[in-house]
N, C-alpha and C positions, 0 to 999 in steps of 0.2 A: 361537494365536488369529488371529496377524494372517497371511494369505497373504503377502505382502511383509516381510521384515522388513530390507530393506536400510538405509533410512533411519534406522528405531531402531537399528541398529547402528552406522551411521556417525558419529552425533549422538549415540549413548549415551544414549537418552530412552526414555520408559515407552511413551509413547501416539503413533503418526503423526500430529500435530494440528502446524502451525504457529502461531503467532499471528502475523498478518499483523502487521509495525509500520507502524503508520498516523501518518505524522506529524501534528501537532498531536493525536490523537486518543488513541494511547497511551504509556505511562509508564513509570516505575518499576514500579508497584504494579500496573498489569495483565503486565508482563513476570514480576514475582514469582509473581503467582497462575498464571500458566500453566503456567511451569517445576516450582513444587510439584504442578500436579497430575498432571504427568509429560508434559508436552508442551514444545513449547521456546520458553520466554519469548523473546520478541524485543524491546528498543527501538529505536525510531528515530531518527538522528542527526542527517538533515537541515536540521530549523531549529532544532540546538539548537549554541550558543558553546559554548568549549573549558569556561567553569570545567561552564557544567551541566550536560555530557554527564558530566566525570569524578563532578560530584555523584550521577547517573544509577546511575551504572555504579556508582559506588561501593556505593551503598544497596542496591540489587541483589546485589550479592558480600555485603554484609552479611548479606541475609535468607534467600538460597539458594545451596547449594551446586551448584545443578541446571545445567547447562549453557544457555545463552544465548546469545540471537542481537544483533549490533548490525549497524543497517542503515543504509547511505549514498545517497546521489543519486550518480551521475557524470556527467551532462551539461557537455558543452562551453559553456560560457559565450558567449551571442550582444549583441553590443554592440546595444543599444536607440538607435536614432536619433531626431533629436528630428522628423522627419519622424513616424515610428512612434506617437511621442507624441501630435504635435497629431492627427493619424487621430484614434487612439484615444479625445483627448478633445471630439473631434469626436461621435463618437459616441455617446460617452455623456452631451453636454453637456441634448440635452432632459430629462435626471433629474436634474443638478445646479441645471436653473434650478427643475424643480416643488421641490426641496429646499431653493431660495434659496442655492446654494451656487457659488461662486469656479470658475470650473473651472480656472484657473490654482492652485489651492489641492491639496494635494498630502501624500501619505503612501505611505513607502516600504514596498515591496512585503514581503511577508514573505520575509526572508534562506532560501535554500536554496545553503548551499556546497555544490558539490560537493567530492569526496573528494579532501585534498592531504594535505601534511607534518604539519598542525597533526592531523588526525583520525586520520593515519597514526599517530604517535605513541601518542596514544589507546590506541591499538589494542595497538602494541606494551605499553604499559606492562601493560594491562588482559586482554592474550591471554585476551576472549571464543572461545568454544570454534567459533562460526560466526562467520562475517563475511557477511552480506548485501549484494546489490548492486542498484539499480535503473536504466533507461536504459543497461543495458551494461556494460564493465569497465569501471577508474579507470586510468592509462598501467601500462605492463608492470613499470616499477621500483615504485613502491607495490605492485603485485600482488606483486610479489617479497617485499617485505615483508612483507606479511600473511602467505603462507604462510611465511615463514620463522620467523614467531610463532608458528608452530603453529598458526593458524587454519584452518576448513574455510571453504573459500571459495561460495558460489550466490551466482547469480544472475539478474532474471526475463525471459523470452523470449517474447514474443506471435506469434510464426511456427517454423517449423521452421529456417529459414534461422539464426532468431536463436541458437538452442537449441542447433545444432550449432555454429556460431561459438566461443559458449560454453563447451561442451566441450573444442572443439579449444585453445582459450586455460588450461584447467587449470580448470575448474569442477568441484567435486568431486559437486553437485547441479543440478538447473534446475529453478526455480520454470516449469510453463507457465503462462501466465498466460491464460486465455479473459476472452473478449467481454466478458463478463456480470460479470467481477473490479468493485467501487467505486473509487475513487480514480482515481489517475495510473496510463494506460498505461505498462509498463516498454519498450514500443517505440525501437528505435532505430537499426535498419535504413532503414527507412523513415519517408515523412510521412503515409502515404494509409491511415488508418485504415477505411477504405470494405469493405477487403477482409481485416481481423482473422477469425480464425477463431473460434469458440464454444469453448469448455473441451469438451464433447463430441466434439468434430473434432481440436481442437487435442493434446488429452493422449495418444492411441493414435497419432499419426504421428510426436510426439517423443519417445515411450518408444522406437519401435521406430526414430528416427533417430541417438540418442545411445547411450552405453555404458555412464552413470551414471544414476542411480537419478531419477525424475522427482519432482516436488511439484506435483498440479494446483492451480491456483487461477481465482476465479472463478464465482460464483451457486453455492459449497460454503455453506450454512447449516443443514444438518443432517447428522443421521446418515444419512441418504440419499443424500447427496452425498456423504461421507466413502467410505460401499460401492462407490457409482457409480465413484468415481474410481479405487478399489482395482482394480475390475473394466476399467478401460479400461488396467490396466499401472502408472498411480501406487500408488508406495509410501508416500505421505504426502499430506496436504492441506492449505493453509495457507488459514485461517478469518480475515476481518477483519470484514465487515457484522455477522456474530451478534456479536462483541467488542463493538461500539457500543453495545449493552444494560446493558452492564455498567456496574456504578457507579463501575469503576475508569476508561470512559472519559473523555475529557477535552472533552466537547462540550456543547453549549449547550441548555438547556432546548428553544429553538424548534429545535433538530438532534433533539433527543431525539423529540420530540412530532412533527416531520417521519415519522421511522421509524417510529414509531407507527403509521401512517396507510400508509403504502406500500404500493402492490399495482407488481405483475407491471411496468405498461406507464408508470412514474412515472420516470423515471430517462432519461438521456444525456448520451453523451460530449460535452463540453465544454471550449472551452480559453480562457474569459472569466474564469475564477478566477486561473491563473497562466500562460498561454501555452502550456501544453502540452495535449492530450487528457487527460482525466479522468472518471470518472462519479460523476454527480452526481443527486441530484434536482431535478427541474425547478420553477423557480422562475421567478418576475416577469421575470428579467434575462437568465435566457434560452431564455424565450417570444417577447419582443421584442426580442431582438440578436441570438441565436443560432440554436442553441445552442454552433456551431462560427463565428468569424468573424477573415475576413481582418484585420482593425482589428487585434485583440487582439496588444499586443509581445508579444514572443519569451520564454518563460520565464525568470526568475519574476516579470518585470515588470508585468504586466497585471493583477497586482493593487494595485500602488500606485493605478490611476485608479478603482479601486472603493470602494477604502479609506474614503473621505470617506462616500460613500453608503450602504455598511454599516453605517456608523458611528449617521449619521442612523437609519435603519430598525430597526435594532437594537435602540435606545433607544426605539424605539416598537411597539416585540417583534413586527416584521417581518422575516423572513429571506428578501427578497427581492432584495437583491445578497448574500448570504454564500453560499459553498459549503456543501452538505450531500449532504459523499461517500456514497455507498450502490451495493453491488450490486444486481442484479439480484431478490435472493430475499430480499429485507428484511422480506418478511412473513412468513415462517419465523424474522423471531427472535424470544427470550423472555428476560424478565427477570429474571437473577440473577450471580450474581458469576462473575468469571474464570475462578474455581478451580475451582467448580460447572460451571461450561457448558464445559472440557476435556475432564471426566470424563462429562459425561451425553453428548455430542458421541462421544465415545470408546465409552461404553456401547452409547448405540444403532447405531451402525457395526457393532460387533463383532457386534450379536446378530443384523443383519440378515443380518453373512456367514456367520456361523453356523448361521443360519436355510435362506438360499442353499445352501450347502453342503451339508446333510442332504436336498437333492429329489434 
């Protein structure tokens, strides 16, 4: 059925579908449904502490036997100067005063460790069948570890420079990661997001720069995309924006009702949520800051100065400082469960290469 069968063979999975792990967005219960419907559940570690990652994982091994992905941040940790700071709440102090709010008044930023001894372990104990990576690899002795758990190691690549890097370091897959992907760019060669390539450009010059089997990601929200990418060389697709739909996300009624509403030119990268590049839907905060601004600290700090004003807005079922990640093809998604949307996702791909194939 499938042209490619590298990646279900490497991952031992039914269906070439990744599930994007979207931090704060998905779970146990979406990593569950994906893996049953033969695609490879993945959670996210990022901003979860040691006991509830193993609660995670745990539930997981519970429900499915299916192979699974656990996904980490690696960024190098940038000291936040209190120079950075007062910028920053310089900047955003005209919304703290229309909110009557302190601007010396303060909430810490949502924790994103990168990957050390403590996740390492994790890892060890729990030998998930993938180990995912974002922003790059974690140092060479943890990498050591992992595969020496028996894990297969990806991880994601926004240029071809990064892709090959990857490889050459022992990547058994590369996520490419185009333009048009939601969330946090996996960039980490460089800072100059100006000259990112599209998932259309980007996925045919690192299948044919690497030796291992590629994963496109990036404005994938149907089975359209799934064929597209089959047909540029990827042997797999990892899906996050259609996951948002699902009841198994973990997003907020005003996120929900955002996606709802999304067309084509609603969305950019942004790094007023946590200091990194990210995509986002366009909101209040940055129409007037951003959407990209020198102010903002260094990841993942630059959420603490929002924190308060989220807070505010939120409570007044305004999502106008909160992030609300989305690709690019947000209005290609539909609403139904995990398990459902791997399998029709997977459906329609097939019939379209199918279809392809027979001219």
């Amino acid at each position: 059925m499938w042209p490619d069968r590298r990646i279900l063979d490497l991952f031992n999975i039914e269906l070439p579908i990744v599930q994007a792990p979207m931090a704060g967005v998905g779970g146990s219960a979406m990593a569950i449904a994906a893996a049953e419907a033969g695609g490879l559940g993945s959670l996210p570690c990022a901003v979860l502490g040691a006991d509830d990652m193993r609660a995670e994982v745990g539930i997981i091994r519970q429900q499915t036997s299916n192979p699974i992905n656990l996904n980490f941040f690696c960024h190098q940790p940038v000291e936040v100067t209190a120079e950075h700071e007062t910028t920053w709440r310089k900047t955003l102090a005209p919304f703290y005063e229309e909110y009557g709010l302190d601007t010396s008044s303060t909430a810490p930023a949502v924790a994103r460790a990168p990957f050390g001894d403590m996740q390492c372990e994790i890892v060890e104990d729990f030998k998930p069948e993938v180990v995912s990576f974002h922003f790059g690899l974690p140092a060479a002795d943890l990498l050591a570890r992992v595969k020496t758990a028996g894990c297969l190691v990806i991880s994601s690549a926004t240029s071809v420079a990064e892709a090959a890097w990857l490889a050459a370091q022992g990547c058994d897959a590369i996520i490419a990661q185009g333009y048009e992907a939601g969330g946090h760019r996996g960039i980490f060669m460089s800072d100059d997001i100006s000259t990112q390539a599209g998932t259309m450009a980007l996925v045919p010059q690192v299948v044919d720069a690497v030796d291992v089997p590629v994963i496109a990601a990036g404005g994938i929200t149907d089975g359209r995309g799934i064929a597209a990418a089959f047909a540029l060389g990827a042997s797999a697709a990892q899906i996050g924006t259609a996951y948002m739909f699902t009841p198994e996300a973990k997003i907020t009624d005003m996120h929900r009702a955002a996606l709802a509403d999304a067309r084509d030119d609603q969305t950019a990268l942004t790094n007023l949520f946590s200091g990194r590049p990210a995509r986002s839907l366009i909101n209040r905060v940055m129409r007037e800051v951003g959407p990209m601004s020198s102010d903002a600290p260094p990841f993942p700090a630059a959420g603490g100065g929002l924190a308060p004003l989220k807070s505010k807005a939120e409570a007044e079922g305004r999502a106008d400082f909160s992030s609300l990640w989305s690709g690019q093809a947000a209005s290609l998604g539909r609403q139904m469960s995990s398990q459902d949307l791997t399998k029709k996702l997977a459906d329609d791909a097939a019939a379209l290469i199918k279809a392809l194939g027979s001219h």
